[in-house]
C-alpha positions in Angstrom: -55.2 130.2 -39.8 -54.5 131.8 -35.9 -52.6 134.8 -35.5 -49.6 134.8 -33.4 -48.3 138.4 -31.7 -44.5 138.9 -31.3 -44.4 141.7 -29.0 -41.0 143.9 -27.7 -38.4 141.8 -25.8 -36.1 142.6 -23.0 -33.2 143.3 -24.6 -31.3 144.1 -21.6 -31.6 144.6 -17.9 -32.9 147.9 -17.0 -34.2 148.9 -20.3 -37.6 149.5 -20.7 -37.5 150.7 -24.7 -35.7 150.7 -27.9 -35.6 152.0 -31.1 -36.8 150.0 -34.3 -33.8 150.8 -36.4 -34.5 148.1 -39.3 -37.4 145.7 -40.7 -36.4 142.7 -42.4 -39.9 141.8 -43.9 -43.2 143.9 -44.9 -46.8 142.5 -45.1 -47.5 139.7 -46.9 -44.3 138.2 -46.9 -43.6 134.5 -45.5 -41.6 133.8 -42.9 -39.7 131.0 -41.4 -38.9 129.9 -37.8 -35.5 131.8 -36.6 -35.7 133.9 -39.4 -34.5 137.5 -38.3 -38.0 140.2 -38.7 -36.4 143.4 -37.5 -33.3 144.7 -35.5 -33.8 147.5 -32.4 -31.0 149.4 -30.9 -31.0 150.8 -27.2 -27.3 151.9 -25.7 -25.7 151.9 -28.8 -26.0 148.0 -28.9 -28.3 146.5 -31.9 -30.2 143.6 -31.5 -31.8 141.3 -34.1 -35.4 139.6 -33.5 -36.1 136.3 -34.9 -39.7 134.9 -36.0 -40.3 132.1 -32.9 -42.8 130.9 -35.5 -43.4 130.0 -39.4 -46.0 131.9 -41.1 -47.2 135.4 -43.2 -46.9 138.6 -41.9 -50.2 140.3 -41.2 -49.4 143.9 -39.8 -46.0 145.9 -38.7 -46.9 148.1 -35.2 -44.2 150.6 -35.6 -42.0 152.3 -38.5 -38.0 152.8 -38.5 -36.7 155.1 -36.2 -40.2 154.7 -34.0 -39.2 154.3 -30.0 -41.1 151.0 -28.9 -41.9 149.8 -24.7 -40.5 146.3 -23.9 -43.6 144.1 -24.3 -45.9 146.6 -26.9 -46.7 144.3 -30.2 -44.2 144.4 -32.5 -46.5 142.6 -35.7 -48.7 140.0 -35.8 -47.9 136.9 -38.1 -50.5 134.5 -39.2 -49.1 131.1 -38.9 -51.0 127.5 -40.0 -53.5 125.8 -37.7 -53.0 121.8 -37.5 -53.9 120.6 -41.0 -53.7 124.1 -42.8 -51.0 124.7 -45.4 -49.5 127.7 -45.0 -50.3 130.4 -48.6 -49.4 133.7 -48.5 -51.7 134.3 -51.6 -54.8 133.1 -49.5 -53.7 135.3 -46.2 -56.1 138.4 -46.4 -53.9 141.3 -45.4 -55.8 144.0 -43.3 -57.2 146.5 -44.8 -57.8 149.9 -43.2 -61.9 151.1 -44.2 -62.3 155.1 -45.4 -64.0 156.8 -43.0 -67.5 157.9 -44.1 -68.2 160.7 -46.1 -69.1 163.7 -44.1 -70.2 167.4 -45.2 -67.0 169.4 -45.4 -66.5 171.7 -42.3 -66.5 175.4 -42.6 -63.2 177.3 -42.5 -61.4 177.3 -39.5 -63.3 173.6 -38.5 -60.3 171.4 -36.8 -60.7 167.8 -38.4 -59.8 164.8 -36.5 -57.6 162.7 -38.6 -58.2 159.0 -38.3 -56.3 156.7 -35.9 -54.2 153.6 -37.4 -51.4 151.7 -37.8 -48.0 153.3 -38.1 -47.1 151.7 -41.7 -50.8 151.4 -42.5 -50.9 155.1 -41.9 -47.6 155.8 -44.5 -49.2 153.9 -47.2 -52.5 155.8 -46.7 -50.8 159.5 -46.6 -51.0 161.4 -49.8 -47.4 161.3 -51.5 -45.7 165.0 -50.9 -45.2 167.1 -53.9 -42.0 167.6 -55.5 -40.1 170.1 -56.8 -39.7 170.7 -60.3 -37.5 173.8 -62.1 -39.7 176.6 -62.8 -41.2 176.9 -66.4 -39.7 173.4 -67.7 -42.6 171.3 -67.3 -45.2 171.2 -70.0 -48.3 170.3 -67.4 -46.4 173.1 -64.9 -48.6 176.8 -64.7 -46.1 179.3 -65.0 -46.3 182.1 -62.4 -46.5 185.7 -64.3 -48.7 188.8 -63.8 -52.5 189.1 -65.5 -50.1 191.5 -67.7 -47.2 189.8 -68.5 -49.8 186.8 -69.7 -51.8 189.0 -71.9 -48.2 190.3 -73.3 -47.1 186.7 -73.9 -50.9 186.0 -75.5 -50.6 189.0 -77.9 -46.8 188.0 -79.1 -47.7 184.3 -79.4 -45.0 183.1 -76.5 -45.6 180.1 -74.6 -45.0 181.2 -71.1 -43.6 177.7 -70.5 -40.5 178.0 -72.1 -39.8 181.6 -70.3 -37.0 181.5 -67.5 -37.9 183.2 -64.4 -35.7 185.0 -62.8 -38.2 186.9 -60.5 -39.3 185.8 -57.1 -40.3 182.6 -56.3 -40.1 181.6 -60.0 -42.2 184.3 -61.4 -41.5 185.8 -65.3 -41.2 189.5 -65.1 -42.0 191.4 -68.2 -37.8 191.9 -68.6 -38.0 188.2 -68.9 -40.3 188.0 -71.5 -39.0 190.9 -72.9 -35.1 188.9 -73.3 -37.3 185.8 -74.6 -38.4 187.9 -77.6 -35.2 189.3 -78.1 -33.7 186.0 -78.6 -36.0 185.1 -81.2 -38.2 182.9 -78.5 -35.8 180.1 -78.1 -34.8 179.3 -74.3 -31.8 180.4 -73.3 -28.9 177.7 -73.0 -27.3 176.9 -69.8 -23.4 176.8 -70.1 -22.4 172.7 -70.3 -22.2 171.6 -67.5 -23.9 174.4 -65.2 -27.5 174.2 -64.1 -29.8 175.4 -61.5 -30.4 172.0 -58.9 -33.8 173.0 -56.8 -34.0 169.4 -55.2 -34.1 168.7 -52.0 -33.9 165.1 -49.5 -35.2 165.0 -46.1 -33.1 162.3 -44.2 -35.0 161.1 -40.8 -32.1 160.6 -38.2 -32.5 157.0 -36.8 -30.4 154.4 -35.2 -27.4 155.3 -34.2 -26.3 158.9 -35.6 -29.7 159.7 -33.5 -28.2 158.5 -30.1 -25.3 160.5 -31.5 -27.3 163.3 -31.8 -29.0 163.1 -28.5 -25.8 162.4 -26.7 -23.7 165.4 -27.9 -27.2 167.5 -27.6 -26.9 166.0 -23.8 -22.7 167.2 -23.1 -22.9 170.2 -25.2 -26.2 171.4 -23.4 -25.3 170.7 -20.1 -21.9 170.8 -19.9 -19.6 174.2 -19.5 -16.6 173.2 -21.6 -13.3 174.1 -21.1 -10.9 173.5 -23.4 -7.0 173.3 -23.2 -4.4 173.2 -26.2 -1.1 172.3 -25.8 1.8 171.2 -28.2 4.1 168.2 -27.6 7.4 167.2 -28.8 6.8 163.7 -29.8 10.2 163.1 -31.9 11.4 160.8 -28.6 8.5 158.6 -29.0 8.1 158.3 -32.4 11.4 156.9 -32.5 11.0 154.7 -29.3 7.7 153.7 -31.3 9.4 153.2 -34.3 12.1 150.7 -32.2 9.4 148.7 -30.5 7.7 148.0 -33.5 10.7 146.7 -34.8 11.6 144.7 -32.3 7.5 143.2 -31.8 6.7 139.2 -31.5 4.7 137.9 -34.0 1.7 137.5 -31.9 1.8 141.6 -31.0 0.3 144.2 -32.2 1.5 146.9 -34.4 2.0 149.9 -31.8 0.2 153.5 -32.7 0.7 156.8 -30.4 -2.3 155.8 -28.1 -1.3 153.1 -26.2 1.5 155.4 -24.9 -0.9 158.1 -24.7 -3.3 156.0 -22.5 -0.3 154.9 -20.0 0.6 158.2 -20.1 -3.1 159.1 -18.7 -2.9 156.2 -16.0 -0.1 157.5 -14.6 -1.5 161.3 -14.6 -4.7 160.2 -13.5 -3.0 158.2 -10.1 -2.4 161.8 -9.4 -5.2 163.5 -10.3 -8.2 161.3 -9.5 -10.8 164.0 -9.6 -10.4 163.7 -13.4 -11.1 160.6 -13.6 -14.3 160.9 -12.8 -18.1 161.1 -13.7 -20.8 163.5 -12.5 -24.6 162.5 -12.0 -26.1 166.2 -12.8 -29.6 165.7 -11.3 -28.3 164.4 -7.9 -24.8 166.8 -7.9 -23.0 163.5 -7.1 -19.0 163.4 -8.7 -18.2 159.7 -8.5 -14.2 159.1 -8.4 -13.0 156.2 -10.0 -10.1 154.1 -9.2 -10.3 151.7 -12.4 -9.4 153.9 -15.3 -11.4 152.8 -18.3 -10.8 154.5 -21.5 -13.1 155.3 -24.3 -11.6 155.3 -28.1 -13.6 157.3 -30.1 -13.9 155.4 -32.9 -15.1 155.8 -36.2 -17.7 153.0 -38.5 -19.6 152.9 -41.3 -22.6 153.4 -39.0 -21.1 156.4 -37.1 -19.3 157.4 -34.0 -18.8 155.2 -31.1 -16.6 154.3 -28.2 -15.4 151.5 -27.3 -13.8 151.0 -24.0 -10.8 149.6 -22.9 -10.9 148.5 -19.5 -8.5 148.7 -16.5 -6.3 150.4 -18.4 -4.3 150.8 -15.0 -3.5 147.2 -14.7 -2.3 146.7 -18.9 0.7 147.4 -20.4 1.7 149.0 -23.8 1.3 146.0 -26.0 -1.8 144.7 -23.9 -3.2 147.7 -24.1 -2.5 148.2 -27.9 -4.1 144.5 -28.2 -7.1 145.3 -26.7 -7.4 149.0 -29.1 -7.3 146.7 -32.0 -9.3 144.4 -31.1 -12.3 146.7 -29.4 -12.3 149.2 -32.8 -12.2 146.2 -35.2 -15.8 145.3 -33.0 -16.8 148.4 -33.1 -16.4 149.3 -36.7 -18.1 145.4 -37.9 -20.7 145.4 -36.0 -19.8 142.7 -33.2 -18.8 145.0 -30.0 -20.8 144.0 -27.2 -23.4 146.0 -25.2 -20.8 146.2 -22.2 -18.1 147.0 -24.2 -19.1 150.4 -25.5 -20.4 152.2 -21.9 -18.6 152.7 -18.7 -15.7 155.1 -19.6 -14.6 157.4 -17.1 -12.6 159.7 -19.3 -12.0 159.7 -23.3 -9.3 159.6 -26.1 -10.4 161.5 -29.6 -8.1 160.8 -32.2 -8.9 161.6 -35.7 -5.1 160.5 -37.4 -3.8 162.2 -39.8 -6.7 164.3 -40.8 -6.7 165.6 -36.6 -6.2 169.4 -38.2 -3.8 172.0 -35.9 -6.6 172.4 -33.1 -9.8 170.8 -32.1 -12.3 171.3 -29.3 -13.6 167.9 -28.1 -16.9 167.5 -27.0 -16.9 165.7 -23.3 -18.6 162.2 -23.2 -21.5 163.1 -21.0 -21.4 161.8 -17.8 -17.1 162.2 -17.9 -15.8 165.2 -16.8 -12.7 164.6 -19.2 -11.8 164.1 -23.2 -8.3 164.1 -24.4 -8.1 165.2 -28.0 -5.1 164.1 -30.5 -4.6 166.5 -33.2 -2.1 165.5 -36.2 1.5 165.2 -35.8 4.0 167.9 -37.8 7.7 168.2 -38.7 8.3 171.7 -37.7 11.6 173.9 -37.4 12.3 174.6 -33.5 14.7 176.0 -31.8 17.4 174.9 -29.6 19.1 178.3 -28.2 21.7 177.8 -31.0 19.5 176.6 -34.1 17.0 175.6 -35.6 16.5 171.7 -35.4 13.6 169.4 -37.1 11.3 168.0 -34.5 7.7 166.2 -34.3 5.4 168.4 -33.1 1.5 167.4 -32.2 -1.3 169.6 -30.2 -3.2 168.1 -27.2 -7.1 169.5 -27.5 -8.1 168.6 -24.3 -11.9 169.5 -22.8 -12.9 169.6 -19.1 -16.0 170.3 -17.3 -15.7 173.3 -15.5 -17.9 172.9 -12.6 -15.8 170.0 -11.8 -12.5 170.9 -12.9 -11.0 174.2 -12.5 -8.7 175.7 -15.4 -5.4 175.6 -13.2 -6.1 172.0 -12.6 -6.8 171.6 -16.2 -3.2 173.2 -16.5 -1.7 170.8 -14.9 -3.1 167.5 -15.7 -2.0 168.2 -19.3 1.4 169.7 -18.8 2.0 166.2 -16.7 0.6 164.3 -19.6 3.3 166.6 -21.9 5.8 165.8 -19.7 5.4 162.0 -20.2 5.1 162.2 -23.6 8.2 164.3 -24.1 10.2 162.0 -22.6 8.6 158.5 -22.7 10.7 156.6 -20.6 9.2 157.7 -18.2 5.9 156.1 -18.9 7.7 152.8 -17.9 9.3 153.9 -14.7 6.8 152.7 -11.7 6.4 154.7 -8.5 
């Protein structure tokens, strides 16, 4: 046997990590050429990492959720020299030694805790103790006083079947005291109800960690301000309603945010300075003339963006094509690396469930998020009555060392005004 290392690849230009976010196999376990080992994320894209080689997996160099440098060795596989056959049973795993025994150091001593490998390491650690309900475990020590035991002693009443109600768990003599009283049998909890003293530790990994560091990034560093307006969309629901009517076979079913997005091209052609990104570290606002919008979309695996691109040059049912098509990516899996980074301003819809107001957090390095809040029939009126109309709030959030709140103002009353009456979204110049 010969042991081959598969090390980190270049998973894309530029990068120089990524996150183990999944292993496929664990020491000792065969493997066959092309067969996928592990899967590591960096920008939001995941990439799997197939075995160039058959053979038995000797050793795993990082654990899930671990941040591994291109070219670092990934695990070491022991594959067949000419003439060997291949047996997992006769691969001899490694095996990490105990230190020697030393003379234990004197209070206070720091001990040096032995180096090795990452899931070597988790298999060595000592489990962690878990919680159990006070006084309901047979092997448990109840906490009490010196004189609560000797009380429990002299009255024959095992303090193990006493419910605590002092701190920490401890039995207090008026606990011992209601015991008695109720002829030493533990108290009942009503059906149904019961004290729950568990608790789960969840490591964040993947992608709900570049989540986390990304809104940690925009909320940190970025003074948000943020706008709400409502909008009369009665007109274009029914304009919606008509075009979807009226669609080809091959085109898509049309939702508010293809209007919404046309709506933002043609605000944006006169406000460019919201469409727009800012490199903090070198004060640089870069001004874009493509408009490329993210979705923020919701998966199984968590919140991401997909982009639509050159949003200026599509039109309502390309642009509706190319929402359906990025999200179903997005939410299966199968949206490309370049297809969920380069927006320069963002649409936040959460449907029906969008609530009155929301305050949208600004896709760091945009200076802009539009927010869609959830549509209502509501009684306004006219100057003579009161007439039904669809009403829905625009949450929208700017940076505020880019964009001041006047120009904030405007940008969304233009956006209102488009929406309000939507044939205008269709009238060039």
């Amino acid at each position: 046997m010969s042991e081959f290392v598969i090390k980190m690849p270049d998973v894309g230009e530029g990068v120089a990590e990524a996150e183990l976010v999944e292993w496929h196999v664990k020491p000792g376990d065969p493997v066959r050429e092309d067969m996928v080992l592990a899967a590591v994320m960096t920008d939001k894209a995941t990439v799997e990492i197939p075995s160039p080689v058959d053979g038995i997996v000797l050793w795993l160099g990082a654990e899930v959720g671990d941040i591994v440098a291109v070219k670092a060795p990934l695990l070491r596989i022991a594959v067949a020299s000419d003439g060997e056959v291949e047996d997992a049973a006769e691969v001899a795993l490694p095996v990490v030694e105990a230190p020697p025994a030393k003379a234990e150091p004197s209070a206070g001593t720091p001990v040096a805790s032995p180096v090795m490998p990452a899931t070597e390491a988790k298999a060595a650690a000592p489990e962690k103790p878990v919680a159990r309900p006070a006084n309901h475990e047979p092997a448990e020590r109840p906490l009490a006083s010196p004189a609560v035991r000797l009380r429990a002693q002299e009255t024959g009443v095992d303090l193990r079947q006493v419910p605590a109600t002092g701190p920490a768990g401890r039995i207090t003599h008026d606990d011992l005291d209601q015991f008695v009283a109720r002829g030493a049998q533990p108290a009942a909890a009503p059906a149904g109800l019961s004290r729950k003293t568990a608790t789960e530790e969840i490591k964040i990994t993947g992608l709900r960690r570049r989540i986390a560091e990304k809104m940690r990034l925009a909320s940190a560093s970025i003074p948000h301000i943020t706008y709400v307006e409502e909008v009369d969309v009665t007109d274009l629901e029914d304009l919606r309603v008509t075009m979807n009517a009226g669609r080809k076979p091959d085109q898509p079913k049309l939702t508010i945010l293809p209007f919404l997005m046309r709506a933002l091209v043609r605000t944006l052609g006169e406000q460019p300075g919201i469409n727009a990104t800012f490199d903090d570290d070198a004060g640089i606002v870069t001004r874009h003339g493509a408009v490329h919008i993210g979705i923020a979309t919701q998966t199984p695996s968590g919140l991401m963006v997909p982009v639509v691109r050159h949003a200026e040059a599509r039109s309502i049912w390309d642009s509706a094509a190319e929402l359906t098509r990025l999200s179903e990516a997005a939410r299966n899996g199968t949206a490309a690396r370049e297809e969920l980074s380069g927006s320069t301003i963002t649409i936040t819809s959460l449907g029906a469930l969008g609530g009155i107001v929301t305050t949208p957090i600004i896709n760091h390095p945009e200076v802009a998020i539009v927010g869609v809040n959830k549509m209502m029939m509501r009684p306004i009126w006219d100057g003579t009555q009161f007439i039904p109309r669809k009403i829905m709030n625009l949450s929208s959030s700017f940076d505020h060392r880019i964009v001041d709140g006047w120009d904030a103002a405007v940008f969304v009353q233009r956006v209102k005004a488009l929406i309000e009456t939507p044939a205008l979204i269709f009238i060039e110049g």
